[in-house]
Every structure is written in C-alpha cells, then in structure tokens.
Biopython code that builds the backbone (N, CA, C, O; Angstrom):
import numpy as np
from Bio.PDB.StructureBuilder import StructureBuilder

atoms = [
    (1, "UNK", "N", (12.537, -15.759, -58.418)),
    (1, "UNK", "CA", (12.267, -16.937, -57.613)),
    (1, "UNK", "C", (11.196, -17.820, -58.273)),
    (1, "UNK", "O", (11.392, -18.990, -58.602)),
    (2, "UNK", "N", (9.878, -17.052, -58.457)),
    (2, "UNK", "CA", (8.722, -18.331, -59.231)),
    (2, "UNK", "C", (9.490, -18.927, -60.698)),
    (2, "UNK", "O", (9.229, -20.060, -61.101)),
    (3, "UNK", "N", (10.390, -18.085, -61.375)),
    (3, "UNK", "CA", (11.256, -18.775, -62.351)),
    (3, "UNK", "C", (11.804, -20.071, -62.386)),
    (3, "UNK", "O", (11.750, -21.076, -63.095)),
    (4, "UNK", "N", (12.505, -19.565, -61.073)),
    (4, "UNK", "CA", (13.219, -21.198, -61.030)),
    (4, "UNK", "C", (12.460, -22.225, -60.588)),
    (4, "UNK", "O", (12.490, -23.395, -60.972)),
    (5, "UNK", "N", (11.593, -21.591, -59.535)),
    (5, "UNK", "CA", (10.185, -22.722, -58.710)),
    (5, "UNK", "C", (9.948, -23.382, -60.519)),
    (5, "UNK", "O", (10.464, -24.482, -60.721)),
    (6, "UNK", "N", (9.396, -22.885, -61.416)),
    (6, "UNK", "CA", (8.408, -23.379, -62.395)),
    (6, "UNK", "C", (9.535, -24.026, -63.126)),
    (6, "UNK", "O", (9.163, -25.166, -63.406)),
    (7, "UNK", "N", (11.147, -23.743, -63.706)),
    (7, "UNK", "CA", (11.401, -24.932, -64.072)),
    (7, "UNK", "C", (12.092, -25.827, -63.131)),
    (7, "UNK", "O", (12.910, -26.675, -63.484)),
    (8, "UNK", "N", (11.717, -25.596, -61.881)),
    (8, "UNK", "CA", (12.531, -26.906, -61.042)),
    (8, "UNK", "C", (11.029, -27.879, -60.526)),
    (8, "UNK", "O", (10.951, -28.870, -59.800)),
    (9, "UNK", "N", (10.174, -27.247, -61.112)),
    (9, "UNK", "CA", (8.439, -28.210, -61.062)),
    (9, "UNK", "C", (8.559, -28.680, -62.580)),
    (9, "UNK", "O", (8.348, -29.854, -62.886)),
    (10, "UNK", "N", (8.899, -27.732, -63.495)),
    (10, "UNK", "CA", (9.062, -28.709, -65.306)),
    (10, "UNK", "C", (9.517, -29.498, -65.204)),
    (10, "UNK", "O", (8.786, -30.354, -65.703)),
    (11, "UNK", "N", (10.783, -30.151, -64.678)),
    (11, "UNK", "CA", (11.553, -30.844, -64.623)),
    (11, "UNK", "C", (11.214, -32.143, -63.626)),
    (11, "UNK", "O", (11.359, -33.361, -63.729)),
    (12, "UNK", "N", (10.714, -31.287, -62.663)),
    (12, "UNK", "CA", (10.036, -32.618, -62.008)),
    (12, "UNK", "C", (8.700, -33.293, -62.977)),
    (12, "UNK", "O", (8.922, -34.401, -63.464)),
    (13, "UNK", "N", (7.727, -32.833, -63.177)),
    (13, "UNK", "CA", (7.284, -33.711, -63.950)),
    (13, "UNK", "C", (7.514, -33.938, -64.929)),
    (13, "UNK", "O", (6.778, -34.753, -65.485)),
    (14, "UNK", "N", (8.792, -33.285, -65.786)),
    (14, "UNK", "CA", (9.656, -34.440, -67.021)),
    (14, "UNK", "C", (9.823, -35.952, -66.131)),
    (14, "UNK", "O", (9.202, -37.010, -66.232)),
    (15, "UNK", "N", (10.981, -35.516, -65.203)),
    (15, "UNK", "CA", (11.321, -37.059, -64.545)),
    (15, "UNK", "C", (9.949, -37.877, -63.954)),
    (15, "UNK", "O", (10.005, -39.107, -63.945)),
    (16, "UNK", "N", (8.946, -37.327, -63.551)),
    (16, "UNK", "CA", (8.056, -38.189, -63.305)),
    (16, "UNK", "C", (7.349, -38.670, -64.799)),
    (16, "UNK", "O", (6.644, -39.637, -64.512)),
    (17, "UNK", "N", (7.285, -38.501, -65.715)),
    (17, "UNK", "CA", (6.598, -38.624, -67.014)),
    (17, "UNK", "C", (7.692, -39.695, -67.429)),
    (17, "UNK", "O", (7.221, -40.707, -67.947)),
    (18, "UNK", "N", (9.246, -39.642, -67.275)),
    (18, "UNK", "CA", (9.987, -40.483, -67.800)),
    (18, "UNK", "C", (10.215, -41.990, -67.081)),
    (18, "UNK", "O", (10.648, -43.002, -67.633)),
    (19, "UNK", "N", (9.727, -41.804, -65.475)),
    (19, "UNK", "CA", (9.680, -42.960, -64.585)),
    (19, "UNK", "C", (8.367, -43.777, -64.853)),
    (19, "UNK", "O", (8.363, -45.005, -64.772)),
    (20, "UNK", "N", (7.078, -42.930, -65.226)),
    (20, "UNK", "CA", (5.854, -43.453, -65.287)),
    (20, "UNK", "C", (5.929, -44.644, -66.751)),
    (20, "UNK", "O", (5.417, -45.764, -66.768)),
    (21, "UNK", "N", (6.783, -43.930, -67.972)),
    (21, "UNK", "CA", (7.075, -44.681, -68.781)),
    (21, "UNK", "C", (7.617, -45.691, -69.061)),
    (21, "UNK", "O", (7.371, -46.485, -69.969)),
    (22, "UNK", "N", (8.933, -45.711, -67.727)),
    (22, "UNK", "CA", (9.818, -46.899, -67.677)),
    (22, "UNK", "C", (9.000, -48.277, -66.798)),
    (22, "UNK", "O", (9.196, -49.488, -66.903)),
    (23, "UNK", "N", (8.181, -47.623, -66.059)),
    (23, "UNK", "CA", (7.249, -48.647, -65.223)),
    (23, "UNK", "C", (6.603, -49.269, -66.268)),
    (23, "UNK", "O", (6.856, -50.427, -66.600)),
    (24, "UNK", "N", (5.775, -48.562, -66.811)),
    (24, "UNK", "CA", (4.991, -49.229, -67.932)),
    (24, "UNK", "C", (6.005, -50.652, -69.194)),
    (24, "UNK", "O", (5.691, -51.708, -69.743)),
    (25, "UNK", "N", (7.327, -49.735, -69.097)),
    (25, "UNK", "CA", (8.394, -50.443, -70.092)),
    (25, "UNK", "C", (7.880, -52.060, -69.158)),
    (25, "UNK", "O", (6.989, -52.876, -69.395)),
    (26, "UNK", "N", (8.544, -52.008, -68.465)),
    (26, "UNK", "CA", (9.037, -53.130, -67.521)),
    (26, "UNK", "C", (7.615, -53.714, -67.343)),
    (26, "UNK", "O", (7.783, -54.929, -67.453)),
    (27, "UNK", "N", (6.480, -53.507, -67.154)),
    (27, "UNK", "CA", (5.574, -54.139, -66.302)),
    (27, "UNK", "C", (5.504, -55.070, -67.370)),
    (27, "UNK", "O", (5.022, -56.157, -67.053)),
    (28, "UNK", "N", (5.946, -54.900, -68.858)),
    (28, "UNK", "CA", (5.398, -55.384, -70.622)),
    (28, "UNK", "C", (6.410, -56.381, -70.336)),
    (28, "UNK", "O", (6.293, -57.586, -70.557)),
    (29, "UNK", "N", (7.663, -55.651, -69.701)),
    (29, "UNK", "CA", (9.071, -56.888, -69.846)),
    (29, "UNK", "C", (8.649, -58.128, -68.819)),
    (29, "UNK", "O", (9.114, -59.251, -69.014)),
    (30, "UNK", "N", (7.743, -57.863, -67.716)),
    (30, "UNK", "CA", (7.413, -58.798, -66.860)),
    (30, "UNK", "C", (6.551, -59.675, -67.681)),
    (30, "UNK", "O", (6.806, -60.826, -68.038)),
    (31, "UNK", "N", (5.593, -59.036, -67.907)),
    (31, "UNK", "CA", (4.558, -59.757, -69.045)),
    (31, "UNK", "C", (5.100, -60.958, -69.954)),
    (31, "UNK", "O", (4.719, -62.129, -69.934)),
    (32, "UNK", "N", (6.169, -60.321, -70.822)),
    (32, "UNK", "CA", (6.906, -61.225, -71.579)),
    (32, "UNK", "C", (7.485, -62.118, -70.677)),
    (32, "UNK", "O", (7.023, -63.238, -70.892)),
    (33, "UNK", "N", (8.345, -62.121, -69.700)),
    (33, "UNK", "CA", (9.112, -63.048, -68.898)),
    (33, "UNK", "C", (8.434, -64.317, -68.733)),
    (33, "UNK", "O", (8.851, -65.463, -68.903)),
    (34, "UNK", "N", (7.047, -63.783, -68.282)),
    (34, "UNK", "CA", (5.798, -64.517, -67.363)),
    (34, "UNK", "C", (5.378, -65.211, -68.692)),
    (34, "UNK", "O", (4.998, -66.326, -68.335)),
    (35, "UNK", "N", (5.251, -65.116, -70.069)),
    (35, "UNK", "CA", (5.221, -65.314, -70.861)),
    (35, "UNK", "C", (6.131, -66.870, -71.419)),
    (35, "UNK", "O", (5.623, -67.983, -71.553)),
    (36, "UNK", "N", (7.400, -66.529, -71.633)),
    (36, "UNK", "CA", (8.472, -66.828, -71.694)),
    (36, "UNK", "C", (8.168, -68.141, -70.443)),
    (36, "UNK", "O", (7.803, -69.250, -70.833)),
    (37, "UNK", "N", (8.290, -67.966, -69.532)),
    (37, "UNK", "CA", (8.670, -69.138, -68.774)),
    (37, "UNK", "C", (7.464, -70.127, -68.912)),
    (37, "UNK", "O", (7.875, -71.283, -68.807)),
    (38, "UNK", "N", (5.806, -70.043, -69.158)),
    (38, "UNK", "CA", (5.145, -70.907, -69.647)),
    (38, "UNK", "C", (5.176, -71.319, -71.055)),
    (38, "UNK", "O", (4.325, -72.048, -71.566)),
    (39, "UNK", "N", (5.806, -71.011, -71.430)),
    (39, "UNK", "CA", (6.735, -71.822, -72.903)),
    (39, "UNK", "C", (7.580, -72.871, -72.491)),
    (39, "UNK", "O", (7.767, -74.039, -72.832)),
    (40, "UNK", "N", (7.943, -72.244, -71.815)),
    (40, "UNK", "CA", (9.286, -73.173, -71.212)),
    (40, "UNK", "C", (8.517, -74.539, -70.667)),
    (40, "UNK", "O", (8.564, -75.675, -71.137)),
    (41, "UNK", "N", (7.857, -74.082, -69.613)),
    (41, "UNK", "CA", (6.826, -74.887, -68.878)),
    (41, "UNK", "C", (6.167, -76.404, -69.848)),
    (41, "UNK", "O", (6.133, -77.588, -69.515)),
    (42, "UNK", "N", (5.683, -75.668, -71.200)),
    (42, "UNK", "CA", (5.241, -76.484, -72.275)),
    (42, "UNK", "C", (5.644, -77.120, -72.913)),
    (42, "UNK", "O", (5.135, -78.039, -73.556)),
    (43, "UNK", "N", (7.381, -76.483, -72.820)),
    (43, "UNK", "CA", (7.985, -77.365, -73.080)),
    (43, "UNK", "C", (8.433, -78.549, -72.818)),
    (43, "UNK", "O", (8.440, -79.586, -73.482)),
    (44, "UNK", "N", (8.814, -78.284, -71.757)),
    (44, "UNK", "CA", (8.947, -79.435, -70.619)),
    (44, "UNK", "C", (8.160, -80.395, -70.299)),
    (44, "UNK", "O", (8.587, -81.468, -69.874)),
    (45, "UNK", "N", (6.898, -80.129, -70.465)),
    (45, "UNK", "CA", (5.624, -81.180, -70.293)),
    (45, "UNK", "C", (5.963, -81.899, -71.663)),
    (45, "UNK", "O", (5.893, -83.127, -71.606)),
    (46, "UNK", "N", (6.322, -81.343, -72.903)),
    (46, "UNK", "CA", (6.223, -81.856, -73.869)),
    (46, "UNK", "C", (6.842, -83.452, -74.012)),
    (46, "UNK", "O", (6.515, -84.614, -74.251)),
    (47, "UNK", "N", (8.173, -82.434, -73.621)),
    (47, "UNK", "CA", (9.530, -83.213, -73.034)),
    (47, "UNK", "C", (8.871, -85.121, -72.771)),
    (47, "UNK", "O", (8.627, -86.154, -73.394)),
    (48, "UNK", "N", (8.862, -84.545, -71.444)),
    (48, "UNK", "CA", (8.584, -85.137, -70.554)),
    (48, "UNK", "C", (7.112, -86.461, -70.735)),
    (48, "UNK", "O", (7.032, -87.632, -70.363)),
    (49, "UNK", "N", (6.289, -85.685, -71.365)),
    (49, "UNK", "CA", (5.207, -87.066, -71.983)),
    (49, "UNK", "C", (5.585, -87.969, -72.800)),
    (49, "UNK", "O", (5.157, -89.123, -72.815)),
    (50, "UNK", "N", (6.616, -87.388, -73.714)),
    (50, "UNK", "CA", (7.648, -88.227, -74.961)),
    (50, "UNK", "C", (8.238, -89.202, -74.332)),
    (50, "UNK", "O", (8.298, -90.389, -74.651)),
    (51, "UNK", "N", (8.623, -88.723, -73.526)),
    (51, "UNK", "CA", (9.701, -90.339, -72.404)),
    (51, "UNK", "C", (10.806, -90.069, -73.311)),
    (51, "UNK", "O", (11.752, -90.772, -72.955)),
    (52, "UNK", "N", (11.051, -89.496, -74.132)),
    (52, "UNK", "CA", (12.173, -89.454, -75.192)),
    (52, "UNK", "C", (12.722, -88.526, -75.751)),
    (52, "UNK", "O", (12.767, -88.255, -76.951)),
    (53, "UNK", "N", (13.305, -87.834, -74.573)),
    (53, "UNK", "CA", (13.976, -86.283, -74.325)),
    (53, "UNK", "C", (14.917, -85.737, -75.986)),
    (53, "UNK", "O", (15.174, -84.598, -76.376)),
    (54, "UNK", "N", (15.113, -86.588, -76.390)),
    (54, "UNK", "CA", (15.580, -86.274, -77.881)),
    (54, "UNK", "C", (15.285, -86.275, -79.455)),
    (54, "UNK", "O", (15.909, -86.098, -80.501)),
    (55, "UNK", "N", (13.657, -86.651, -78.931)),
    (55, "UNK", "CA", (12.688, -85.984, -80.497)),
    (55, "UNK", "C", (13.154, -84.993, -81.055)),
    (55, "UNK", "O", (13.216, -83.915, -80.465)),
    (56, "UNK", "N", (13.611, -85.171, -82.403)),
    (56, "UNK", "CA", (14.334, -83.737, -82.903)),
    (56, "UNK", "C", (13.474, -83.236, -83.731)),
    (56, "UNK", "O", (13.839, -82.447, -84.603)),
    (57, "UNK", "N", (11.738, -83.752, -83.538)),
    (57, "UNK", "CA", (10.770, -82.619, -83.845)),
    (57, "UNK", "C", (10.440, -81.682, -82.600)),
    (57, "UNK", "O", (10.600, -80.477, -82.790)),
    (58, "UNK", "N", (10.074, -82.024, -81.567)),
    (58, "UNK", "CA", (9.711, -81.392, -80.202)),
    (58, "UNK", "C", (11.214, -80.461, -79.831)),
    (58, "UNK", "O", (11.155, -79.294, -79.443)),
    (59, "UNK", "N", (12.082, -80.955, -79.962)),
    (59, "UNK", "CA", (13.273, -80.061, -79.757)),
    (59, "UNK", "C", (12.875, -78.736, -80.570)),
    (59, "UNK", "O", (12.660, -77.646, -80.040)),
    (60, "UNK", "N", (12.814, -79.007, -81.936)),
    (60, "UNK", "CA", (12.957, -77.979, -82.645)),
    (60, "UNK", "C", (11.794, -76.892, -82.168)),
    (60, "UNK", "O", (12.052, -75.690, -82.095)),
    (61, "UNK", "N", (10.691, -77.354, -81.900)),
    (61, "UNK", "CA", (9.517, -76.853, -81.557)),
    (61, "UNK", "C", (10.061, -75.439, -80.012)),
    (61, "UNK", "O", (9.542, -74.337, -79.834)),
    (62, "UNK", "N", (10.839, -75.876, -79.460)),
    (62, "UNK", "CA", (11.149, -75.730, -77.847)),
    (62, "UNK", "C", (11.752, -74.593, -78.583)),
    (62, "UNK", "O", (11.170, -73.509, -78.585)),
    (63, "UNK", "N", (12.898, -74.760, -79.222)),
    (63, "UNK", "CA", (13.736, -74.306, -79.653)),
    (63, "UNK", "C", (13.283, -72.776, -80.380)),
    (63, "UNK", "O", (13.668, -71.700, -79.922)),
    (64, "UNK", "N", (12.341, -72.919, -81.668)),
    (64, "UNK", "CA", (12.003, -71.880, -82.092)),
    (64, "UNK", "C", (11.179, -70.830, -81.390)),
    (64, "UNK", "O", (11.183, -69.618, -81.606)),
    (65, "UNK", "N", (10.179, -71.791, -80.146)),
    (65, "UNK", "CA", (9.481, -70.802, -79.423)),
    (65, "UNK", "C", (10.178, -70.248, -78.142)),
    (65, "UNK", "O", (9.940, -69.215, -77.516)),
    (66, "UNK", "N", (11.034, -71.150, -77.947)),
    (66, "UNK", "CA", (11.963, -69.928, -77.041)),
    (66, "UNK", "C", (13.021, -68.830, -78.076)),
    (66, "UNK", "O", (13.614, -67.912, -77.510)),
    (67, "UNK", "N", (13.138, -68.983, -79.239)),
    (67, "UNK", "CA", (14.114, -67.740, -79.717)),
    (67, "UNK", "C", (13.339, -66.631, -79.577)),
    (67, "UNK", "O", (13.691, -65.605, -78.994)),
    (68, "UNK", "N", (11.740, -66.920, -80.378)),
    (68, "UNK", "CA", (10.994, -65.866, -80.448)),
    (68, "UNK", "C", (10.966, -65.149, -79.179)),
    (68, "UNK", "O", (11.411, -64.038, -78.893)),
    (69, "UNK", "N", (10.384, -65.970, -78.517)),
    (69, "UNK", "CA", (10.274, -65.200, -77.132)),
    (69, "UNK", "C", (11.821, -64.709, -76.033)),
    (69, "UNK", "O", (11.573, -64.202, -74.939)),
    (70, "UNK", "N", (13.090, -64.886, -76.389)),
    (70, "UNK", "CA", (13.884, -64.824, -75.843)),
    (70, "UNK", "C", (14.544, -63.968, -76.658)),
    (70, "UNK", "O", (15.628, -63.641, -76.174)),
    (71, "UNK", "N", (14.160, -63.171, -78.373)),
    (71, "UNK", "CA", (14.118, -61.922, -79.058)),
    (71, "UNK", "C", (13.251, -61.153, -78.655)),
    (71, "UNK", "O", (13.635, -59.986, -78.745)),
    (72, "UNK", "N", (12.118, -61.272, -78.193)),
    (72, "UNK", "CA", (10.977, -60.622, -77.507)),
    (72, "UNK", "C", (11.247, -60.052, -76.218)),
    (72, "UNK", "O", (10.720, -59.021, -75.801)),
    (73, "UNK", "N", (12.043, -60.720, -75.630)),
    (73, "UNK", "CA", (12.865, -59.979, -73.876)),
    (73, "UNK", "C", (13.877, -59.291, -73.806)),
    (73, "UNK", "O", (14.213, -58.648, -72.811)),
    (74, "UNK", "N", (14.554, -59.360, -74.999)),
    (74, "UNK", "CA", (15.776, -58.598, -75.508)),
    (74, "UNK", "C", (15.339, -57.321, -76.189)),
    (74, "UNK", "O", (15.872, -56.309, -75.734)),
    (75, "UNK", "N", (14.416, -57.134, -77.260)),
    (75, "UNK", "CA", (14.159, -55.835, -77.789)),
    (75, "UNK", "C", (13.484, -55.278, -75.924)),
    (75, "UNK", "O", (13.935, -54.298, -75.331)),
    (76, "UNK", "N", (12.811, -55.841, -75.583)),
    (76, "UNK", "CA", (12.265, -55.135, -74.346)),
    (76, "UNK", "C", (12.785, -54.507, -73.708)),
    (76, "UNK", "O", (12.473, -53.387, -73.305)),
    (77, "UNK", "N", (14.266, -55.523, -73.365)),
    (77, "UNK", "CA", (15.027, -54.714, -72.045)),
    (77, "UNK", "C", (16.156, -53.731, -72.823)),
    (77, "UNK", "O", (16.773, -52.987, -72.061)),
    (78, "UNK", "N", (16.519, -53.637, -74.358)),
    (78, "UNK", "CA", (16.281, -52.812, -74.068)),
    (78, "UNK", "C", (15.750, -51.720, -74.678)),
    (78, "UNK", "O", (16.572, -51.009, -75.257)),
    (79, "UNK", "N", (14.497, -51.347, -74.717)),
    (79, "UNK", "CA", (13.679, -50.101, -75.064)),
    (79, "UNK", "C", (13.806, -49.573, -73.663)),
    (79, "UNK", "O", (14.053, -48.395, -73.408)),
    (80, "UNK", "N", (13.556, -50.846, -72.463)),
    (80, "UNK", "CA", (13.812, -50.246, -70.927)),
    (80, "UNK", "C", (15.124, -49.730, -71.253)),
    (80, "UNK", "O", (14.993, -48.867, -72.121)),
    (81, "UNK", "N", (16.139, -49.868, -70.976)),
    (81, "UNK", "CA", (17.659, -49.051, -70.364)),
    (81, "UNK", "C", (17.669, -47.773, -71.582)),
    (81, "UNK", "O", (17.863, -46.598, -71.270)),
    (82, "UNK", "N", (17.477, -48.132, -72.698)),
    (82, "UNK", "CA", (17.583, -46.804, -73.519)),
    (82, "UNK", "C", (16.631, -45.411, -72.750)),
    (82, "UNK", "O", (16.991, -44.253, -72.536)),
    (83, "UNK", "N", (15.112, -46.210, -72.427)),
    (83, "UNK", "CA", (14.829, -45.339, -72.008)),
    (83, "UNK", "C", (14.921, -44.731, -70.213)),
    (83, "UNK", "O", (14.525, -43.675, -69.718)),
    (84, "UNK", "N", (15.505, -45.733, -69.697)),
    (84, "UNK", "CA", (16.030, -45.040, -68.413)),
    (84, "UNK", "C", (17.023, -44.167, -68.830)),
    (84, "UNK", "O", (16.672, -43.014, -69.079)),
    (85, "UNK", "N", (18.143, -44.461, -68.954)),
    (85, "UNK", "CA", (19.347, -43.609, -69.202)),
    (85, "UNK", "C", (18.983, -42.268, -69.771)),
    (85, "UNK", "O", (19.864, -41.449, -70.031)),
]
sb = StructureBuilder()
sb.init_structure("model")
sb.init_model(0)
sb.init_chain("A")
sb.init_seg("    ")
for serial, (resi, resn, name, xyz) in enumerate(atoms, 1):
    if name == "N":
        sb.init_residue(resn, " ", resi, " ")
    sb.init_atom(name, np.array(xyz, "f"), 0.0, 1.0, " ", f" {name:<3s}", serial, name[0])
structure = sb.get_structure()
C-alpha cells in the first residue's frame, strides 16, 4: 500500500512541477503579447502623425517590428503546447 501511496504522490508532484512550468511558459507568452500589442500601438501613432498612411519608410519600420515580435509569440506558444502535451 505505502508503494503505491509514494508513486501515486511522485507523480503528483511530477504533474504539479509540469503545470508550475507551463504557468511560468505562458505568463512570458502574456508578457510578449502585452509586448507585441504596444508595438502595434506605436505603430499606429506613427501612422497616424504622418497623415500619410503609406510612407514606405514607417511601413517598413511597423513591418519588421511586428515580424520580430510576431516570431517571438510563435517560438513561445509553442515551447507552451510542446510542453503541455
């Protein structure tokens, strides 16, 4: 009986050690998001002071700092699902 008690308690704190990790995953993926959308934000102001929504310097600008950061939410989510699953 304490056999199985001790690995059906191992196992519980495997899965709690693997949930504590995925929280942490995600709280980083929020981070980035929260991240990510004041880019966006900057962008838009950028935009928007130009009066001239088709500067194809400020575009490009929008452009490269959202890839980075929109490669940055992608490796994230998923290091999350790899490591849920």
């Amino acid at each position: 009986m304490k056999v199985r008690w001790d690995a059906l308690n191992n196992a519980a704190l495997a899965r709690i050690q693997e949930l504590e990790d995925a929280s942490a995953r995600l709280g980083e993926f929020n981070d980035n998001v929260r991240d990510l959308k004041n880019v966006l934000n900057r962008c838009e102001d950028k935009l928007q002071a130009t009066g001239d929504n088709k500067d194809p310097k400020i575009l490009q600008v929008c452009h490269n700092s959202n890839a980075i950061n929109n490669l940055t939410i992608a490796i994230n989510v998923k290091l999350v699902n790899d490591k849920i699953k």
